[in-house]
C-alpha positions as a Markdown table, in Angstrom:
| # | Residue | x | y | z |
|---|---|---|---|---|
| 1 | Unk | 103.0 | 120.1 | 113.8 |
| 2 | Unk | 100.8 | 121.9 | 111.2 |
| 3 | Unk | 97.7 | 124.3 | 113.4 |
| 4 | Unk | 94.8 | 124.9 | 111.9 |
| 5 | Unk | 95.3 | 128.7 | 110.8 |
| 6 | Unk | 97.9 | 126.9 | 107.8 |
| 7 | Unk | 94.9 | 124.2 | 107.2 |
| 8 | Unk | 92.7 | 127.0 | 106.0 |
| 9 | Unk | 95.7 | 128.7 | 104.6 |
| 10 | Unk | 95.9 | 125.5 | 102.3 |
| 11 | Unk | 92.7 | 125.6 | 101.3 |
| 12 | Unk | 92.0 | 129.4 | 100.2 |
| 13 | Unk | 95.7 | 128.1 | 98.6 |
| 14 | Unk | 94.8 | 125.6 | 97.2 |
| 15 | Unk | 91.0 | 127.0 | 95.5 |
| 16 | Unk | 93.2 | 130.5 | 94.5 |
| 17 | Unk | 95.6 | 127.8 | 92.7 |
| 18 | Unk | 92.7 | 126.3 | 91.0 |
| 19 | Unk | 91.2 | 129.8 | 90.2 |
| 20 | Unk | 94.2 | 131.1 | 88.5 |
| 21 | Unk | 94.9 | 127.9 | 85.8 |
| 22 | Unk | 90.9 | 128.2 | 85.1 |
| 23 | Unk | 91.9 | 131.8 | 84.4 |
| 24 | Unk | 95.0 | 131.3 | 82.3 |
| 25 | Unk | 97.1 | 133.0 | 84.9 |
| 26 | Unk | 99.8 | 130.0 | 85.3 |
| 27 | Unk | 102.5 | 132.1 | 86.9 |
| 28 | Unk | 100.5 | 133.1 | 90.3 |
| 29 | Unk | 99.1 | 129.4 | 89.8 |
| 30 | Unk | 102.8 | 127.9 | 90.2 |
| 31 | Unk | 103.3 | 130.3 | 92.6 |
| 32 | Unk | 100.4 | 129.3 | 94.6 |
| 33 | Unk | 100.5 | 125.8 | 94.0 |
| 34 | Unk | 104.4 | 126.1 | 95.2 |
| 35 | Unk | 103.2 | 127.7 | 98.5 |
| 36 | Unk | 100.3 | 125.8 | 99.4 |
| 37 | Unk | 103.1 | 122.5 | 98.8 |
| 38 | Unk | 105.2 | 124.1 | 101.1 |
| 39 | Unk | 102.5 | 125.0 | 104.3 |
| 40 | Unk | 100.8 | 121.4 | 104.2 |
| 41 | Unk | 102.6 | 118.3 | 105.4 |
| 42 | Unk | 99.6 | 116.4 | 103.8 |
| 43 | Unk | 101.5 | 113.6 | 101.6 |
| 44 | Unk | 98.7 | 113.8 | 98.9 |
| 45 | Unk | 97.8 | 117.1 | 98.7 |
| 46 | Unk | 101.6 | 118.1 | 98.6 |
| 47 | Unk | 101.7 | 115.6 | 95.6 |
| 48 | Unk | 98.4 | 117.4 | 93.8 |
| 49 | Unk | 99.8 | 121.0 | 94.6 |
| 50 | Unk | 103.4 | 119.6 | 92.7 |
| 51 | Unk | 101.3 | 118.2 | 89.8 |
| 52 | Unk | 99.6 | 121.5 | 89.7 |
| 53 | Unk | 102.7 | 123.7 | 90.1 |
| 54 | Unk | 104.3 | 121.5 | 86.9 |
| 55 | Unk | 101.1 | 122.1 | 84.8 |
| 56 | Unk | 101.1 | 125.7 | 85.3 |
| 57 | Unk | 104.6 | 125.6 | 84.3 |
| 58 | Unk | 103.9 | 123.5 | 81.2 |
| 59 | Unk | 101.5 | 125.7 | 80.6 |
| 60 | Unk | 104.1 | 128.9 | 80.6 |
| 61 | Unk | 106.5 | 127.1 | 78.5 |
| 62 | Unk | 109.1 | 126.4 | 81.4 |
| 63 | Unk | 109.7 | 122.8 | 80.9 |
| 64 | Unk | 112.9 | 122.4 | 83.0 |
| 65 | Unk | 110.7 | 123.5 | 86.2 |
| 66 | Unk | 106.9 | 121.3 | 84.9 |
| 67 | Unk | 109.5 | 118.3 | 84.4 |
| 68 | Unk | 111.1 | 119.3 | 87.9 |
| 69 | Unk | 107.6 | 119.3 | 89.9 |
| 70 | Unk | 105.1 | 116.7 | 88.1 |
| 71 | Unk | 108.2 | 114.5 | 88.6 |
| 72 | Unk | 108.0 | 115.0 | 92.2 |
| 73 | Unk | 104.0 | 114.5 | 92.2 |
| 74 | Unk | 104.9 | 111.1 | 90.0 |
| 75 | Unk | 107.0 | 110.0 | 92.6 |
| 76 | Unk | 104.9 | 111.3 | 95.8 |
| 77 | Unk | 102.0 | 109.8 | 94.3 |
| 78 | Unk | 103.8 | 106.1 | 93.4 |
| 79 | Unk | 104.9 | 106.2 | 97.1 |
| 80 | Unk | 101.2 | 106.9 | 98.2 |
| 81 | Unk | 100.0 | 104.4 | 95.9 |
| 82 | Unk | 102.1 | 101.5 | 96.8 |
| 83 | Unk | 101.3 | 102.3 | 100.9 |
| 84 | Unk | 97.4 | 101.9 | 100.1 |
| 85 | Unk | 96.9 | 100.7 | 96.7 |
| 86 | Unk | 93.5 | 101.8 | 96.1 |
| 87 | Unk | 91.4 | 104.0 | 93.5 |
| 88 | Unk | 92.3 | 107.1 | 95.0 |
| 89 | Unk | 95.5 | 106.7 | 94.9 |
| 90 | Unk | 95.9 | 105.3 | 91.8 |
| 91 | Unk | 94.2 | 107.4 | 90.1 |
| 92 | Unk | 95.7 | 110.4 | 90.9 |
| 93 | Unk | 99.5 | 108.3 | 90.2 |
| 94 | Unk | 98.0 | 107.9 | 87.1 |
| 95 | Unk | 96.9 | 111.4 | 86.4 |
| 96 | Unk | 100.1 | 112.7 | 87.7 |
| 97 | Unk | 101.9 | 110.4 | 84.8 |
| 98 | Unk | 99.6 | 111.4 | 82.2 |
| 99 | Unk | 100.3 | 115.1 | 82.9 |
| 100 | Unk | 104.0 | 114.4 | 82.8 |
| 101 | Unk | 103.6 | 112.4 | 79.9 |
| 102 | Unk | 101.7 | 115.8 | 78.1 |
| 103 | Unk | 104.2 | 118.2 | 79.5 |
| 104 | Unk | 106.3 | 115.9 | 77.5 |
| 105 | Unk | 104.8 | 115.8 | 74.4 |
| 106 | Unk | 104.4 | 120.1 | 74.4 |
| 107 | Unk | 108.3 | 119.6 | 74.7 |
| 108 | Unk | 108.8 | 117.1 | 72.1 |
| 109 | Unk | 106.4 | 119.5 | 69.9 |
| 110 | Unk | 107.8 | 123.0 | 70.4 |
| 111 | Unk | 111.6 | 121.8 | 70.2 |
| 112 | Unk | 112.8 | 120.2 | 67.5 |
| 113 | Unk | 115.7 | 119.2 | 70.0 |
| 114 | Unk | 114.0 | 117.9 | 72.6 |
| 115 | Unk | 112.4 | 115.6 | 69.5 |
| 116 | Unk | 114.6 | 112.8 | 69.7 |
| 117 | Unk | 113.7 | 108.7 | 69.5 |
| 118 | Unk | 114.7 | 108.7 | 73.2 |
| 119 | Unk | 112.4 | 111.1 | 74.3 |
| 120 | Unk | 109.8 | 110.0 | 72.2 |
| 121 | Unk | 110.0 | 106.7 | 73.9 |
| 122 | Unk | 109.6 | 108.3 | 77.3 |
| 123 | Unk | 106.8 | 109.7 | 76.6 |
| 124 | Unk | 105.2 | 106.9 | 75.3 |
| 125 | Unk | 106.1 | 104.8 | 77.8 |
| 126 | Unk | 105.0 | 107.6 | 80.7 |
| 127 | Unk | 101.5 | 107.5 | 79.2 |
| 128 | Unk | 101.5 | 103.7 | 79.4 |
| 129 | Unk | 101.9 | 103.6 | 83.0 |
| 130 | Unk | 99.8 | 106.5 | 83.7 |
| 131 | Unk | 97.1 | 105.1 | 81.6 |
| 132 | Unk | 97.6 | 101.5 | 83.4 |
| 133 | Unk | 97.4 | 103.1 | 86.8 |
| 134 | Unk | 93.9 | 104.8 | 85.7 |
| 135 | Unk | 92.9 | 101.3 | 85.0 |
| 136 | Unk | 94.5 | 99.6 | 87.5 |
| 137 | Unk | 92.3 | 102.1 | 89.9 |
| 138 | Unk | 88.9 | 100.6 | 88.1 |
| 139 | Unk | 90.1 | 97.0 | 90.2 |
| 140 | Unk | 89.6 | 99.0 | 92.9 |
| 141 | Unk | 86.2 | 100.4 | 92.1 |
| 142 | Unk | 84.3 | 96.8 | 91.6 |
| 143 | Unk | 81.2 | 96.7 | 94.3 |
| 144 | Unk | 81.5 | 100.2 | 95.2 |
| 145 | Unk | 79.0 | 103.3 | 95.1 |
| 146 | Unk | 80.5 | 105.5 | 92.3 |
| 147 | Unk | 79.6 | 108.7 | 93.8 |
| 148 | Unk | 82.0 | 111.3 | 94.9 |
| 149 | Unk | 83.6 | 110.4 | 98.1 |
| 150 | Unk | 82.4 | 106.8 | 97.5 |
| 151 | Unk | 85.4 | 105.0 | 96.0 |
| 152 | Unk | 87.6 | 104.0 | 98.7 |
C-alpha cells in the first residue's frame, strides 16, 4: 500500500521530470520519470511517467530504451482506455501512440537501416491509431464544459 510520503514523492517527481525535458536535460528526465514509475502504483500516472521516460530517451537518441518504455505507456494506456473509455483516457492512448509513432519516425530518419518499407508502415499505421484515439476522445467530449478538469 503506497503512504502518503511516496504520494508527494511522485509529485516533486513527477514536476522535476517535467522541469528537466523543458530544460533539455533528457537523461535526469528518464531517470526521473523511471523513478517516479516505479514509487506510484497509480495505473495512469505510471503510464504518463513511461511515455515521459521514452520521450526523453527519443530525445537522447536511445531508441531501443524510447521504443522499450512508450511501448509500455501504449499498452498501459489501451488497457486504461478499454476499462473506462472516455476522453481522458483516450486521449492520453492517443498521445502515447503519437509519441511512439515520432520516436519512430526520428529512427526511420537518423538510420538508414532502420528505413525499411516495414517500418515505414508501422509508423504510419501507429500515427493512425493514435490520431483515431484523439478523435475518438472528441465522442466523449459532446455536451461537456471544455475547461480543464471538465471532460470526464
Amino acid at each position: 500500500m503506497e503512504t502518503k510520503d511516496s504520494e508527494l514523492d511522485f509529485g516533486k517527481l513527477s514536476e522535476s521530470t517535467a522541469q528537466a525535458a523543458r530544460d533539455g536535460s533528457h537523461s535526469l528526465a528518464a531517470t526521473l520519470a523511471i523513478m517516479a514509475y516505479n514509487i506510484t502504483s497509480d495505473p495512469s500516472e505510471r503510464a504518463r511517467m513511461a511515455r515521459d521516460a521514452g520521450n526523453a530517451y527519443r530525445h537522447l537518441g536511445n531508441y531501443e530504451e524510447a521504443e522499450k518504455w512508450l511501448t509500455k505507456a501504449v499498452d498501459q494506456h489501451k488497457t486504461l482506455a478499454e476499462q473506462e473509455p472516455n476522453r481522458s483516457t483516450l486521449r492520453e492512448l492517443g498521445a502515447s501512440a503519437a509519441m511512439l509513432a515520432t520516436m519512430q519516425l526520428s529512427r526511420i530518419a537518423s538510420d538508414e537501416t532502420f528505413d525499411t518499407p516495414e517500418n515505414n508502415t508501422k509508423t504510419v499505421e501507429t500515427f493512425r491509431y493514435g490520431l483515431e484515439k484523439l478523435k475518438d476522445s472528441h465522442k466523449h467530449a459532446d455536451g461537456l464544459n471544455r475547461k480543464i478538469g471538465q471532460y470526464d
